[in-house]
C-alpha positions in Angstrom: 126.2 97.5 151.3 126.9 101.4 152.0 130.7 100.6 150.3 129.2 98.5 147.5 126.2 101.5 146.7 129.0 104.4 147.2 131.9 102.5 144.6 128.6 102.2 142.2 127.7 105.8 142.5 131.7 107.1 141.9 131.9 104.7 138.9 128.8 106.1 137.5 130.0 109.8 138.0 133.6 108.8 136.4 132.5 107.8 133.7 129.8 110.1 132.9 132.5 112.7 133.2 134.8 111.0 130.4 131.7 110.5 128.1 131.2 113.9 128.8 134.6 115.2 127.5 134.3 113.0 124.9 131.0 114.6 123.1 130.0 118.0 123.1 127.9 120.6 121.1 127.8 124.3 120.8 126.9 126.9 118.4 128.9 129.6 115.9 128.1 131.9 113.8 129.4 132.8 110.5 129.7 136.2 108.7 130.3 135.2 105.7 130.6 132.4 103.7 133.5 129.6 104.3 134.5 126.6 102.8 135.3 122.8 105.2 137.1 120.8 102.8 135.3 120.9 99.2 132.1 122.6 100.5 131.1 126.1 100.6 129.4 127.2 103.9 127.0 129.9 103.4 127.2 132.5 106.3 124.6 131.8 109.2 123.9 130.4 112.3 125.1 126.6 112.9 125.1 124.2 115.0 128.9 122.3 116.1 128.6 118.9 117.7 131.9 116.5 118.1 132.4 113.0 118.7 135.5 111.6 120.4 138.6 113.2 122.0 142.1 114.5 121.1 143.0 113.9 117.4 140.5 110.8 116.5 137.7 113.7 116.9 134.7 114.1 114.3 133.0 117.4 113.8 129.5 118.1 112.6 128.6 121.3 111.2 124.6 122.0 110.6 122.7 124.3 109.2 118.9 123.4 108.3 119.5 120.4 105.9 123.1 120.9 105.7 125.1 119.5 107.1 129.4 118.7 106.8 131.0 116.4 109.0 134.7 116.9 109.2 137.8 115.1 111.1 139.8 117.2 114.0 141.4 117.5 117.2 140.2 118.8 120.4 142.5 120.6 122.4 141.8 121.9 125.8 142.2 125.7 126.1 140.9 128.4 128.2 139.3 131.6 126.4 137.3 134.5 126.8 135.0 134.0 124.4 134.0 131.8 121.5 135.5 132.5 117.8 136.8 131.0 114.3 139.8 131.2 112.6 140.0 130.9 109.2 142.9 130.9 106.3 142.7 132.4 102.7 143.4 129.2 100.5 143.1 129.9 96.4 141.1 132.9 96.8 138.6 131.3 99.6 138.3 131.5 103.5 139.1 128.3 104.7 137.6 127.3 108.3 140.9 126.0 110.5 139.4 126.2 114.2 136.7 126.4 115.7 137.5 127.9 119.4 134.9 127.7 122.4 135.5 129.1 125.7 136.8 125.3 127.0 138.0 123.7 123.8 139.7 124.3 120.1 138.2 122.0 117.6 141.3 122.2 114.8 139.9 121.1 111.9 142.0 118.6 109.7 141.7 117.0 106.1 138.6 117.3 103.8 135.1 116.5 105.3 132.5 114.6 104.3 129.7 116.4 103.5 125.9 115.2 103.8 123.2 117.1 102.8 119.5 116.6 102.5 118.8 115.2 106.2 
């Protein structure tokens, strides 16, 4: 019974560690205003969540009742501190990456954006 009660608990703890890397949530903040595929993101304080792992990722960018969902990839890389990167694309700033201290989110394609929730 000890076995059978210690092979649950290690299961449990695996797999809450993969669901784990799998989802995750933080917070940026943006200077100025930047555009996610065909929407223009006022500067401000947001809120980054992201479903999935590796390329077949989905970011979520909120703001209030804005909100832009966009497809990436997550790649695992140690920093300092937290930051954006951003590209200059027909006379806008285009956000590329979102970089916390564990994990890039490179953002890919043209979101989806929702507003009004």
């Amino acid at each position: 019974m000890k076995r059978f009660a210690t092979l649950i608990l290690l299961s449990t703890l695996i797999a809450t560690a993969a669901f784990a890397s799998e989802n995750g949530s933080g917070k940026i903040r943006l200077d100025s205003s930047v555009k996610v595929g065909t929407t223009e993101l006022p500067a401000g304080d947001y809120k980054v969540t992201w479903t999935g792992s590796g390329a077949n990722t989905e970011v979520t960018l909120t703001q209030g009742k804005t909100k832009v969902t966009a497809p990436a990839q997550v790649v695992d890389v140690r920093r300092n501190n937290d930051a954006i990167s951003t590209k200059s694309e027909n006379g806008s700033r285009v956000l590329t990456e979102i970089q916390f201290q564990k994990q890039t989110l490179v953002l890919q394609n043209a979101p989806s954006p929702i507003t009004g929730q």
